[in-house]
DOBABA-922306 format. One record per residue (C-alpha): residue number from 1; residue in three letters; chain; x, y negated, z. Coordinates in steps of 0.001 Angstrom, whole numbers. Layout:
N
   marmar   pakol   banu         u         v         w
      NUM     ALA      A         X         Y         Z
...
This chain:
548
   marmar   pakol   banu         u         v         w
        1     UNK      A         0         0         0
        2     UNK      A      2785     -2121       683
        3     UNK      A      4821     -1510     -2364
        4     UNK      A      1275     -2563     -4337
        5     UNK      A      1109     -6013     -2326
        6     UNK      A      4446     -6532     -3385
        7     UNK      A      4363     -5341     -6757
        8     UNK      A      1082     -7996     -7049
        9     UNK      A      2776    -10687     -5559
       10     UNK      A      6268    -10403     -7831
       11     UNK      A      3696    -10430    -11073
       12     UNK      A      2220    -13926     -9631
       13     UNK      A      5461    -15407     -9125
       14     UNK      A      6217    -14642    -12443
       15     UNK      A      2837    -15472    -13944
       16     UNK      A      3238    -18755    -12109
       17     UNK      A      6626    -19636    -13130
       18     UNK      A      5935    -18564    -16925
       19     UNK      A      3020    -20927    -16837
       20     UNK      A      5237    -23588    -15099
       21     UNK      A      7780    -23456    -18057
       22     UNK      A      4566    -23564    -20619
       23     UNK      A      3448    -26650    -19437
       24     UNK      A      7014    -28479    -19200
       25     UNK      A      7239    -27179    -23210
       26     UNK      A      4354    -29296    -23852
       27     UNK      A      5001    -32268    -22009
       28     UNK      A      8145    -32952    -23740
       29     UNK      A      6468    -31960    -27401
       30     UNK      A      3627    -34537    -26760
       31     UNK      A      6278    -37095    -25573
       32     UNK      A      8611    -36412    -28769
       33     UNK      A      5388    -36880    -30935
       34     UNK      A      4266    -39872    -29518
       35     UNK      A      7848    -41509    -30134
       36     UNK      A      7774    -40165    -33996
       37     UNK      A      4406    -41849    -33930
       38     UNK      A      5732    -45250    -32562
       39     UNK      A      8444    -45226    -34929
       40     UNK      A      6345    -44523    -37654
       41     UNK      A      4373    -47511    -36792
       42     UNK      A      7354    -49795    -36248
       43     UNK      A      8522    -48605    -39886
       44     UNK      A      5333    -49716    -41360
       45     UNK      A      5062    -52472    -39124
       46     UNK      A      8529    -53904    -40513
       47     UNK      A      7473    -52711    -44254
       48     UNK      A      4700    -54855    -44356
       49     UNK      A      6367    -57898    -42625
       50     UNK      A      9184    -57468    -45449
       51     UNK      A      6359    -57527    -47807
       52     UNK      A      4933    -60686    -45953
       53     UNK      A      8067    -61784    -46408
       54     UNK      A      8369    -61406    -50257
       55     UNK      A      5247    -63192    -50650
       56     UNK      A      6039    -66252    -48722
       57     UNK      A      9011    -66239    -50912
       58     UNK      A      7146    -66098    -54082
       59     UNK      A      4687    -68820    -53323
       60     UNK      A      7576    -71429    -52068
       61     UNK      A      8838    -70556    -55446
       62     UNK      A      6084    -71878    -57176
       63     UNK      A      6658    -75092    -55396
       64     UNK      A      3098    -75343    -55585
       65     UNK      A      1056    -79356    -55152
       66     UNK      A     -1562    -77417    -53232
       67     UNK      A       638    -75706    -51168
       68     UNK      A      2030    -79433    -50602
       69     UNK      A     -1184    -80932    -50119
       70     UNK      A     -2315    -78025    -47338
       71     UNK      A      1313    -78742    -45472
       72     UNK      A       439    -83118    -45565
       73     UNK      A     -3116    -81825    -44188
       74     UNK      A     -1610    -80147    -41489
       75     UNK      A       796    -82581    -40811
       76     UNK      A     -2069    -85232    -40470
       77     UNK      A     -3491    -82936    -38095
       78     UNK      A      -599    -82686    -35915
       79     UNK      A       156    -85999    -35731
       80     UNK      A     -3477    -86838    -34894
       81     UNK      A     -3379    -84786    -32103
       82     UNK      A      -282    -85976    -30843
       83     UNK      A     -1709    -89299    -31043
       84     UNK      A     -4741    -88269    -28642
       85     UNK      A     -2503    -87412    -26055
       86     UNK      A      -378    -90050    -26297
       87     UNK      A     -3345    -92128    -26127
       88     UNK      A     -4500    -90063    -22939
       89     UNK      A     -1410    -90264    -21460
       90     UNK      A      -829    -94467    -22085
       91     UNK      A     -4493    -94771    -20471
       92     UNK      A     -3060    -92860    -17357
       93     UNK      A       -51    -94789    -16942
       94     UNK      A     -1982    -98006    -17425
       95     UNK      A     -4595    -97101    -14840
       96     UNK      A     -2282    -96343    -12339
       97     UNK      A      -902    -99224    -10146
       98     UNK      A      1835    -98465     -8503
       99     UNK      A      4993    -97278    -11585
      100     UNK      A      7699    -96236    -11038
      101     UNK      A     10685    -97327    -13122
      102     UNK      A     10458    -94289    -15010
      103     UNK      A      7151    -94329    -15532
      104     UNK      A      7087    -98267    -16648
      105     UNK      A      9834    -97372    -19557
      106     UNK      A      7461    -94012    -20165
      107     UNK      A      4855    -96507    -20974
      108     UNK      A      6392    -98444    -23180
      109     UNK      A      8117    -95573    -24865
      110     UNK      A      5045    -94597    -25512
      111     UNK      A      3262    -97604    -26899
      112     UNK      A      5927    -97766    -29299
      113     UNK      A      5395    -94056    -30304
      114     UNK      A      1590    -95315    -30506
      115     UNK      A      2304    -97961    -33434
      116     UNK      A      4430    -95333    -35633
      117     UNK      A      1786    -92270    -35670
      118     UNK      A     -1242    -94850    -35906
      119     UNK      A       595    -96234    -39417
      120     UNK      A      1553    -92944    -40150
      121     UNK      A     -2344    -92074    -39689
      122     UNK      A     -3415    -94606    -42089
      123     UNK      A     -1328    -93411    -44674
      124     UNK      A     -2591    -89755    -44151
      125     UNK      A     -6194    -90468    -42830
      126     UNK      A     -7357    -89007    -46023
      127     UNK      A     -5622    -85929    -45604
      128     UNK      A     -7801    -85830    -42690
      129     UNK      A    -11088    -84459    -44069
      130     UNK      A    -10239    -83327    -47663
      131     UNK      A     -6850    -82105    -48073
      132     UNK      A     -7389    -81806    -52188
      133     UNK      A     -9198    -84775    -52780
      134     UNK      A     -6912    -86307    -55844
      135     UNK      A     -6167    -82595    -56883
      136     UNK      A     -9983    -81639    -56893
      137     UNK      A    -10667    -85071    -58693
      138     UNK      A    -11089    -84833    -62260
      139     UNK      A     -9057    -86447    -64825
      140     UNK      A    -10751    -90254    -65662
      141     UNK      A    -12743    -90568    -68765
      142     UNK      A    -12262    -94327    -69578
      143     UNK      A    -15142    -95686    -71676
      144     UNK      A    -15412    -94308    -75022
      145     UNK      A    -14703    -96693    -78106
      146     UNK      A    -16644    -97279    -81076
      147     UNK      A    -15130    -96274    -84400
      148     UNK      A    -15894    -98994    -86641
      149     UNK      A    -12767    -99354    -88607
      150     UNK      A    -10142    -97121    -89904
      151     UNK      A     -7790    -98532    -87090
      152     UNK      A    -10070    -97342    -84326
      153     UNK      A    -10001    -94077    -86000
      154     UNK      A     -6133    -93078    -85024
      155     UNK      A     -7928    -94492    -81160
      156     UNK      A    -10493    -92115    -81391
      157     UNK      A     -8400    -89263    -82187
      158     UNK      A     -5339    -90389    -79577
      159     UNK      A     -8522    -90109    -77053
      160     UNK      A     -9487    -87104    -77826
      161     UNK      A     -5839    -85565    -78039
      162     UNK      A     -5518    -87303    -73889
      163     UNK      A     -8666    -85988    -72502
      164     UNK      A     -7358    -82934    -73769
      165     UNK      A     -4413    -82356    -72535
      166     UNK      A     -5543    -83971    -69200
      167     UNK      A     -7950    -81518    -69483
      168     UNK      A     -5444    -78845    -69695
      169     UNK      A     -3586    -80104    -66677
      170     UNK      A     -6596    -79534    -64867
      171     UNK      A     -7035    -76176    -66040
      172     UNK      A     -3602    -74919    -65007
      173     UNK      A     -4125    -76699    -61711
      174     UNK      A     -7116    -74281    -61467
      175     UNK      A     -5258    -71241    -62785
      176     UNK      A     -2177    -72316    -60362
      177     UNK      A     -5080    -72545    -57066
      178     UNK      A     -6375    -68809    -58777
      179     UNK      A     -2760    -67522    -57959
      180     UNK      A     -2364    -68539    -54526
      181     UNK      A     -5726    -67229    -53555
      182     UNK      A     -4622    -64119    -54368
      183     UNK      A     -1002    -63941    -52502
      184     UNK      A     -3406    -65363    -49535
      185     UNK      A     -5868    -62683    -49643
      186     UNK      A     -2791    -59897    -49811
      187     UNK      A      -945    -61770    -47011
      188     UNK      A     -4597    -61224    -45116
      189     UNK      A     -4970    -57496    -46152
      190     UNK      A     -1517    -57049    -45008
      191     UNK      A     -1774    -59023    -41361
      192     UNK      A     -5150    -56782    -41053
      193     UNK      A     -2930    -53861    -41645
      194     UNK      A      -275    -54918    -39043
      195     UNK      A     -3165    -55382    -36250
      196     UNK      A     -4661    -52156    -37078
      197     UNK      A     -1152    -50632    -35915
      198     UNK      A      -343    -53788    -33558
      199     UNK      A     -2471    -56145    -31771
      200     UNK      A        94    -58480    -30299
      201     UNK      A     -1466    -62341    -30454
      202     UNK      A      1417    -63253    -32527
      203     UNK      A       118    -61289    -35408
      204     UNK      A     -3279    -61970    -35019
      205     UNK      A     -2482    -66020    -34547
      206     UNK      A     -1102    -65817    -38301
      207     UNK      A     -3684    -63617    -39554
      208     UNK      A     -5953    -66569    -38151
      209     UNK      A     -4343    -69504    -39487
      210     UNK      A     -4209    -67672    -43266
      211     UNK      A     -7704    -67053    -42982
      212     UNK      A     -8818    -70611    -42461
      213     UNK      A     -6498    -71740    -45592
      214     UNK      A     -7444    -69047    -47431
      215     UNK      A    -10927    -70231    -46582
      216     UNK      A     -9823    -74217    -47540
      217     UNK      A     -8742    -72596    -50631
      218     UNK      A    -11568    -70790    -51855
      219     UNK      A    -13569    -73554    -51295
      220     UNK      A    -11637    -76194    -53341
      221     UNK      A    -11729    -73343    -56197
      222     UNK      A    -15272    -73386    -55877
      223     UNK      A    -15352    -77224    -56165
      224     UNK      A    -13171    -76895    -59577
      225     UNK      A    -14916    -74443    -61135
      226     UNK      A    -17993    -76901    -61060
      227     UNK      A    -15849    -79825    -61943
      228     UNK      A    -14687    -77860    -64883
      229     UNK      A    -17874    -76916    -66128
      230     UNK      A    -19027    -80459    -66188
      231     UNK      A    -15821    -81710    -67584
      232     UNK      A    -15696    -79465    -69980
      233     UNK      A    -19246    -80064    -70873
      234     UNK      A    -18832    -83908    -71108
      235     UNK      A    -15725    -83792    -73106
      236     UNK      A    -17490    -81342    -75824
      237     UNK      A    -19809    -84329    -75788
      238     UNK      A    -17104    -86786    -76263
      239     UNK      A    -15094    -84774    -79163
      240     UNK      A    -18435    -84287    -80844
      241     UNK      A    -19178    -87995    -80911
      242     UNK      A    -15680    -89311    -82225
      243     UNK      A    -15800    -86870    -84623
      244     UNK      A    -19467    -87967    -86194
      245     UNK      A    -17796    -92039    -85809
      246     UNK      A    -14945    -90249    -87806
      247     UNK      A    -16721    -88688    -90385
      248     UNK      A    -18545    -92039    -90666
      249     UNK      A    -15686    -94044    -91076
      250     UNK      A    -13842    -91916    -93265
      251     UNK      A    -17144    -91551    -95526
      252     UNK      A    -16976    -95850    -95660
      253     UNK      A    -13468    -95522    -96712
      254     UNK      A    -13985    -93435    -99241
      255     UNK      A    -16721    -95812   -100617
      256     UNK      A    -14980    -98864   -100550
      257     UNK      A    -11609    -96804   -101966
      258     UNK      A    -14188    -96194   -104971
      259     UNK      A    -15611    -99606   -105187
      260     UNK      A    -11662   -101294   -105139
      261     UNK      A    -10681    -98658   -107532
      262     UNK      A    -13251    -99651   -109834
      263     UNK      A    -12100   -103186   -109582
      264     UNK      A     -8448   -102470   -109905
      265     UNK      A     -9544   -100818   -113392
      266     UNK      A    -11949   -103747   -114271
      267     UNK      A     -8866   -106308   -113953
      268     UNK      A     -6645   -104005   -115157
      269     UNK      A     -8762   -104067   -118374
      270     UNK      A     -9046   -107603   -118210
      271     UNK      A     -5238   -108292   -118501
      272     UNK      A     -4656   -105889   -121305
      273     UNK      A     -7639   -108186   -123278
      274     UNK      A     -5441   -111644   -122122
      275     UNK      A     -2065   -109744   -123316
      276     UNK      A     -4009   -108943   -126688
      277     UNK      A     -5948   -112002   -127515
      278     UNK      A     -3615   -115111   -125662
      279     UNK      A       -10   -115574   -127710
      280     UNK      A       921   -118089   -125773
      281     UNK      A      3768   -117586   -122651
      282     UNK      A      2705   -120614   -121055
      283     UNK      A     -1161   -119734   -120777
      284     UNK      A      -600   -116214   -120527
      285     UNK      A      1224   -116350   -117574
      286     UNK      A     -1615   -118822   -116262
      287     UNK      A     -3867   -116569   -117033
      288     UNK      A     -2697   -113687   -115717
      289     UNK      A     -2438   -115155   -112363
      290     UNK      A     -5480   -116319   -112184
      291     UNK      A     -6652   -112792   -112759
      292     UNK      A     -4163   -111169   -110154
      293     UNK      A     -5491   -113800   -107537
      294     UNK      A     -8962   -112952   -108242
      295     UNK      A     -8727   -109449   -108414
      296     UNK      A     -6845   -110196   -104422
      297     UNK      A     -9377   -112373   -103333
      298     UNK      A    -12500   -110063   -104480
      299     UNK      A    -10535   -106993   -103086
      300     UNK      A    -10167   -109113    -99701
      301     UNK      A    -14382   -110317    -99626
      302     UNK      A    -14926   -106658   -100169
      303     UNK      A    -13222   -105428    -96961
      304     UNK      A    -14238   -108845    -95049
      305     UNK      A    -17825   -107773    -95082
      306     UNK      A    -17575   -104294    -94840
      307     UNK      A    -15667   -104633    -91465
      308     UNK      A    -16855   -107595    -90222
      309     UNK      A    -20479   -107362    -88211
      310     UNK      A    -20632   -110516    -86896
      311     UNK      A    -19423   -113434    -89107
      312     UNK      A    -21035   -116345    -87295
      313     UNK      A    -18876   -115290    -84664
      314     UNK      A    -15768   -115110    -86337
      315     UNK      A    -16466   -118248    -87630
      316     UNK      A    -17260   -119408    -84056
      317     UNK      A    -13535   -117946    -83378
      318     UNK      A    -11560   -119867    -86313
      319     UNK      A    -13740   -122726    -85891
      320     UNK      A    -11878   -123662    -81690
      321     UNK      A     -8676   -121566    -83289
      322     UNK      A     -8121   -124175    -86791
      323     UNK      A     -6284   -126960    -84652
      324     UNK      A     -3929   -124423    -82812
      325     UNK      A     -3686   -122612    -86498
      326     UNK      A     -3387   -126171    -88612
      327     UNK      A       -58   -127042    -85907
      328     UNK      A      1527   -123628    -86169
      329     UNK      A       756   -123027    -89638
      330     UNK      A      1609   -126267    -91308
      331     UNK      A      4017   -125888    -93495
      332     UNK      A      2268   -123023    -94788
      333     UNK      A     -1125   -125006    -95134
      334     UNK      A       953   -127505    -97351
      335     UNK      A      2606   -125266    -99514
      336     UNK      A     -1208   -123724   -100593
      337     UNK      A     -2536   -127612   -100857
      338     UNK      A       848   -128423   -102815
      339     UNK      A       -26   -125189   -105097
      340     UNK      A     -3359   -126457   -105879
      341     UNK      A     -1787   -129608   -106678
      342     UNK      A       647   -127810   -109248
      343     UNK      A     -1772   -125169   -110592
      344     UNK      A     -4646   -127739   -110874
      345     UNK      A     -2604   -130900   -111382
      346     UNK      A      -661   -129771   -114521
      347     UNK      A      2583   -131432   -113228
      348     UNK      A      4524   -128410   -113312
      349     UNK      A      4176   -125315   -114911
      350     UNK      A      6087   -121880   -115827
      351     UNK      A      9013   -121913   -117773
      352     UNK      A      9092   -125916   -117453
      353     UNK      A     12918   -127065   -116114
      354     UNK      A     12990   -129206   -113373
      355     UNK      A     15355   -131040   -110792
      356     UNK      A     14642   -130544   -107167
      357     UNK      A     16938   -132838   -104706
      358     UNK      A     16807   -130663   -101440
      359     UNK      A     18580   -131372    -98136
      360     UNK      A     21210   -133706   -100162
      361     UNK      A     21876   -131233   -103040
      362     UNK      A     20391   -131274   -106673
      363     UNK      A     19214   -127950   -108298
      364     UNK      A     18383   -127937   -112055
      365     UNK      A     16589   -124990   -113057
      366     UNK      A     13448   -122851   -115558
      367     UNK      A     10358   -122259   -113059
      368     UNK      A     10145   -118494   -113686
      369     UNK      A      7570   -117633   -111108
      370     UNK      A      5111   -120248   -108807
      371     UNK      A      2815   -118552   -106108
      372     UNK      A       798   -119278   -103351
      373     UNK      A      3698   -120531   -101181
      374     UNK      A      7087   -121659   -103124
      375     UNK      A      8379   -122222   -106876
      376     UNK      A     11066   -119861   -107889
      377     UNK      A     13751   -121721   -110225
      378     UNK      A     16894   -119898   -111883
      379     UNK      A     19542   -122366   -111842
      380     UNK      A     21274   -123348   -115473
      381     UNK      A     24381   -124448   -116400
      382     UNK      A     23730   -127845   -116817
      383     UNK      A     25574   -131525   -116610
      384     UNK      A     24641   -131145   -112509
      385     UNK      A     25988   -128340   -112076
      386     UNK      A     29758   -129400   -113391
      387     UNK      A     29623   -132480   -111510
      388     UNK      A     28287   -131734   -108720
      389     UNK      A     27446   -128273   -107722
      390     UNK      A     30167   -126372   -109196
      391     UNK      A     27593   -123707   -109221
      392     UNK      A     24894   -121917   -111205
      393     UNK      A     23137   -118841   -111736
      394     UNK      A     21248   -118774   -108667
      395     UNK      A     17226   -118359   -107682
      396     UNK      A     16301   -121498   -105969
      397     UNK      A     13100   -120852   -103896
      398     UNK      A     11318   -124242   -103205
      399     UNK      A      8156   -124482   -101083
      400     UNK      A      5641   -125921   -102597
      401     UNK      A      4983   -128661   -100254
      402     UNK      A      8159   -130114   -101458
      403     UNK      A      5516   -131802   -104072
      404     UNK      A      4897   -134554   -101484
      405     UNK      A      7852   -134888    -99502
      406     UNK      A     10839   -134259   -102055
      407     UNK      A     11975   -135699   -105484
      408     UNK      A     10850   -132560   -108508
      409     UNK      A     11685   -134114   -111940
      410     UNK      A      9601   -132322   -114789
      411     UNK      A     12326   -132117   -118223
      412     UNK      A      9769   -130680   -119584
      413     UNK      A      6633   -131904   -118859
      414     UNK      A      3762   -131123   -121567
      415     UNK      A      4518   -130510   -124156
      416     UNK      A      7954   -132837   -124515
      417     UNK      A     11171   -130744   -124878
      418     UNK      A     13784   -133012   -125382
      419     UNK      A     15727   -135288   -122874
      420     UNK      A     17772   -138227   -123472
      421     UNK      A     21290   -137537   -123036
      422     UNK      A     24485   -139831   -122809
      423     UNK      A     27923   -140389   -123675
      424     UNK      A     30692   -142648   -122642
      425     UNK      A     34119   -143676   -124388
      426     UNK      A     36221   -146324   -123674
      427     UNK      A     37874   -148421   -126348
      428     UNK      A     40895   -151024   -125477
      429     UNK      A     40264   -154391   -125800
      430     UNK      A     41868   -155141   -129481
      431     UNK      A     39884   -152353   -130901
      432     UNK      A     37510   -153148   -133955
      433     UNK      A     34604   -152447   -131130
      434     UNK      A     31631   -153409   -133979
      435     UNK      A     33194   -150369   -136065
      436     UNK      A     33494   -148127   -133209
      437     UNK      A     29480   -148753   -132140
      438     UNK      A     28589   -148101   -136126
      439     UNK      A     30639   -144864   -136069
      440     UNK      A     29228   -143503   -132268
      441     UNK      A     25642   -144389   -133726
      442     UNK      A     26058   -142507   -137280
      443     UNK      A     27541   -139349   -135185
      444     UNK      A     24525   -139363   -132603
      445     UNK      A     22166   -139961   -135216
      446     UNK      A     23698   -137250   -137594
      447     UNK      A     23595   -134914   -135154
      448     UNK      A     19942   -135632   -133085
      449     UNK      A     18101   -135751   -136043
      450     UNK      A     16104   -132697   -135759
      451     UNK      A     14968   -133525   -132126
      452     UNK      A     14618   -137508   -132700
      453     UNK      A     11856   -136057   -135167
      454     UNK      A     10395   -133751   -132325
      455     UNK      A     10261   -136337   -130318
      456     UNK      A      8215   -138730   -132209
      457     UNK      A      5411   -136034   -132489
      458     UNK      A      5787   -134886   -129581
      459     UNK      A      5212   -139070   -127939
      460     UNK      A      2375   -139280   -129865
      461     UNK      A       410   -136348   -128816
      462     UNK      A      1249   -137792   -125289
      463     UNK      A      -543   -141241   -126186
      464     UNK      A     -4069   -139950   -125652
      465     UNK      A     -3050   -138444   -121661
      466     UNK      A     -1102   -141654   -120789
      467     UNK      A      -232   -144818   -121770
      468     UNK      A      3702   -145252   -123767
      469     UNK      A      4885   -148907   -124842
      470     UNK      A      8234   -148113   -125615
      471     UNK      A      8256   -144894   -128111
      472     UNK      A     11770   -145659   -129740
      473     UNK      A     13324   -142233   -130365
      474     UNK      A     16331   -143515   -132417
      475     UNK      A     19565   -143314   -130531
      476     UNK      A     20670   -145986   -128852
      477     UNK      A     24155   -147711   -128447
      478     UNK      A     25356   -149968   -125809
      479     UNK      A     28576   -152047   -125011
      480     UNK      A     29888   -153194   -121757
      481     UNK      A     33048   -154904   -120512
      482     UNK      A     34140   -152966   -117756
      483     UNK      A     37844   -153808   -116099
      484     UNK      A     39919   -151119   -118171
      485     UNK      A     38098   -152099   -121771
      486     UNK      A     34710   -151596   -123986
      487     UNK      A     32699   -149141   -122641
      488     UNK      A     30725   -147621   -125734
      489     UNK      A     27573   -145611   -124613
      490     UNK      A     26064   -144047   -126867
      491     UNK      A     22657   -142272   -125998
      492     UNK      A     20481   -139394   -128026
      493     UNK      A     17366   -136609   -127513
      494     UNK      A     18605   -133690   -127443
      495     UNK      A     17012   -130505   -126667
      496     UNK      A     16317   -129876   -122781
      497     UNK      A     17081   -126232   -122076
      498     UNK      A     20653   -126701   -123966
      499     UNK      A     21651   -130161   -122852
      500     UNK      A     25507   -129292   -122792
      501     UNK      A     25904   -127490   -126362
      502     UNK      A     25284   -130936   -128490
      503     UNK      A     26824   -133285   -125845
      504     UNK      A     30052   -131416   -126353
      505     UNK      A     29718   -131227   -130299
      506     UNK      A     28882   -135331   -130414
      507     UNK      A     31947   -135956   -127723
      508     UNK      A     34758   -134056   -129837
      509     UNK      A     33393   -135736   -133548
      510     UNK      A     33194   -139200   -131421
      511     UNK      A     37101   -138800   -130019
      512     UNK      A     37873   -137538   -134251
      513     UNK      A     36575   -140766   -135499
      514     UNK      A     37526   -142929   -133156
      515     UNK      A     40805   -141474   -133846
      516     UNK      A     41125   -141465   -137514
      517     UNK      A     40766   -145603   -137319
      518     UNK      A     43874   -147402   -136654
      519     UNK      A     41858   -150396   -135418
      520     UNK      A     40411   -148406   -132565
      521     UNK      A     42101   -146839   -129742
      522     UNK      A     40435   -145011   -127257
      523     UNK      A     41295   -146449   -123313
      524     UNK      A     42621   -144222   -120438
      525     UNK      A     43648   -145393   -117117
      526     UNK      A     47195   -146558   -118008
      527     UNK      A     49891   -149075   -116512
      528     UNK      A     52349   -151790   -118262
      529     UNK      A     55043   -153173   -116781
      530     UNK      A     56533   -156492   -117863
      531     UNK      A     60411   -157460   -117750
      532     UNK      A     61211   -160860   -118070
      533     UNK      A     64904   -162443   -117313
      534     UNK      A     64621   -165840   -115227
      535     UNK      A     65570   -168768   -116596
      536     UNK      A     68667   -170772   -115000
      537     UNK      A     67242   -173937   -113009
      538     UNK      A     69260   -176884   -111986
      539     UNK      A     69411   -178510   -109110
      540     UNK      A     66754   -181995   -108527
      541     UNK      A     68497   -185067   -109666
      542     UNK      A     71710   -183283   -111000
      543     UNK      A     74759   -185720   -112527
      544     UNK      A     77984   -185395   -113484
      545     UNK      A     78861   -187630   -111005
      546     UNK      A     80332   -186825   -107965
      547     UNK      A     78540   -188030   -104650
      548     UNK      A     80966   -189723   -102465
């Protein structure tokens, strides 16, 4: 009996002790599981702050204006709040009576502090409510222009290209606020995954604040979407609008293109009939002007009315703007009246030479060309031009107010073409001068024959436009005594475009005949010099006597 008590009581032991060991076993399996498991969740823990991390990195890449605008909202925060305590804390001080030293430079620490965040406020307070405001505003759509000439047409389009691309901008602003929404709202899954393993306040602090911007966000998307729509919708309206003005416009142009066109032809027709049927240089030229300023002025009219609406006011406008205008535009004003005076007047006309004295020179010229404002002369070789100028050849543009200020001499005025022209020759004193005047006037005569015969007709054609006494066309032949002998001049017509050709041919047959005569000899500038031996003189009241 005793060996079974004891037999029962060593198989307890070791039934206890087995179960002892059992229990230890699991203990320490439960405890190595739980530590796998807290490691696990640190590993994930740290994964998804390392993917926290990489999306805080990507959005400060995109250095993003809303991102910027958030951070200046929460800044005006903050300092609003610091400015309520400060404000708490200055009503404190101030209250209490007794300061300390410390607390009496606190105060006015404080005050200080006071000024800088309340003008710091003011430049933030709209931060305050809205922290989007100028990003959620849409671009400004000025007032629209009316098309109503082609001008305004390269507006209209230039507006419609800038709404566009302002447009745009907004858009991508949109499309930019789209994107951050979205790294938000994975930031948010990814804090809710951290406080499903974690639930430390630090976490769930973030997970708060990303929230309530994701939250700001959302709702300023919201707000653009809207603003889009309408924007959108209001700028179709715009582009559609321009574009009928456009169509108008360009519709008008084409009309008056037509209507121009058909009046370029019309003149154009008209000149080849003037070319055909007028011979004359003089009158074709006239004519032809008067044509080409016609066809300018009707082309001008045309436009004038199509463009402008109101004409009574533009009147209105010229009408206070013609003294201002008449001042700055005067010399231009007088060159059109001194045109009128040409054209109408008769006293100078294409192709006529003429003599123009301007700013102390002379210029003696054919009028090739006069238009609205000047006279254009090419400059000739002429008598001038040796003695004076020394120059020729060159386009002499005269205004045409020059009419009433400046000395023009017409050479050819109607229908004269001949100018008298003269010649000097100096004969000594003991020359036979009677033969010397019959020989310079049978030369001149000889030689202006042709145009002393031109003349006459021409002078007497002239007698029914003004009145001629002295009509003489023979040449003429003068003497005078001058210091160094007989001056013989000796004066012709000759034609006026070629002054220089029969001056030269009458000069060398003058100095031939003059030289051929032994009783005449031609004077230069000369000097004689008379020798004389003086004469012995004697003394007053000379004697052969000597005076004692």
């Amino acid at each position: 009996m005793k060996k079974i008590i004891f037999s029962l009581l060593i198989a307890s032991s070791l039934l206890f002790s087995s179960n002892i060991t059992n229990d230890k076993n699991i203990s320490e399996q439960e405890l190595q599981i739980k530590l796998a498991q807290e490691d696990a969740k640190k590993e994930k823990i740290a994964k998804y702050l390392s993917d926290l991390k990489n999306i805080e990195e990507r959005i400060a890449k995109k250095d993003s204006v809303w991102m910027k605008s958030y951070s200046s909202y929460l800044t005006s925060l903050d300092v609003r709040e610091s400015l309520e305590k400060i404000v708490d804390r200055i009503n404190f001080l101030q209250r209490k009576k007794n300061k300390t030293l410390s607390e009496a430079d606190e105060l006015s620490a404080l005050i200080a502090r006071e000024k800088i965040l309340t003008s710091q406020i003011e430049k933030l307070k709209k931060k305050d409510s809205s922290p989007f405001s100028d990003l959620l505003t849409p671009p400004n759509i000025d007032e629209i222009p009316s098309i109503k000439n082609p001008f305004d047409i390269f507006a209209g389009i230039s507006l419609i290209k800038t709404l566009d691309r302002d447009f745009n901008d907004y858009v991508l602003k949109k499309d930019e606020l789209k994107d951050l929404i979205s790294l938000l709202r994975s930031e948010i899954r990814i804090y809710s995954e951290i406080l499903s393993l974690d639930e430390q306040s630090e976490y769930k602090d973030k997970a708060e604040l990303k929230l309530k911007q994701l939250e700001r966000f959302e709702s300023a998307l919201d707000t653009m979407k809207v603003t889009a729509d309408v924007y959108q919708k209001r700028l179709d309206i715009i582009t559609v609008s321009i574009n009928k003005e456009v169509e108008a416009q360009m519709f008008k142009i084409a009309k008056i293109g037509v209507v121009i066109f058909i009046v370029f032809v019309f003149f154009f027709l008209l000149k080849l009939f003037v070319k055909k049927y007028i011979t004359d240089n003089e009158r074709f030229y006239m004519a032809n002007k008067i044509i080409t300023f016609g066809n300018f002025t009707l082309v001008v009219l045309i436009l004038f009315f199509n463009y402008i609406e109101n004409v009574s006011y533009l009147v209105t406008i010229l009408g206070f703007a013609s003294a201002g205008i008449a001042i700055a535009m005067k010399d231009w004003f007088m060159s059109i009246l001194g045109w009128l005076v040409i054209v109408f007047g008769g006293s100078i006309h294409v192709g006529d030479r003429i003599r123009v004295d301007m700013d102390g020179m002379k210029y003696v010229g054919d009028v090739m060309d006069i238009s609205l404002l000047r006279m254009t002369i090419l400059e000739d070789i002429t008598l001038t031009s040796i003695m004076q100028n020394r120059r020729a050849g060159r386009i002499i543009f005269v205004p045409n107010n020059y009419v009433f200020t400046r000395m023009i001499a017409n050479y050819t005025h109607s229908s004269l073409k001949t100018v008298w022209d003269g010649i000097s020759i100096t004969i000594t004193y003991d020359s036979n001068h009677k033969k010397a005047m019959h020989l310079a006037k049978e030369i001149t005569k000889r030689f202006s024959k042709g145009y002393t015969d031109i003349t006459r007709k021409q002078l007497n054609k002239l007698r029914n436009q003004y009145s001629l006494k002295n009509t003489n066309v023979e040449p003429r032949i003068f003497s005078f005594i001058e210091s160094n002998g007989i001056v013989i001049d000796a004066w012709y017509l000759t034609n006026a475009y070629a002054t220089l050709t029969l001056r030269s041919v009458i000069s060398t047959e003058i100095v031939d005949a003059f030289m051929a005569e032994d009783d005449i000899t031609i004077a230069y500038p000369t000097q004689m010099l008379h020798l004389e031996k003086p004469a012995k003189r004697t003394p007053p009241f000379a004697t052969d006597e000597e005076i004692v």
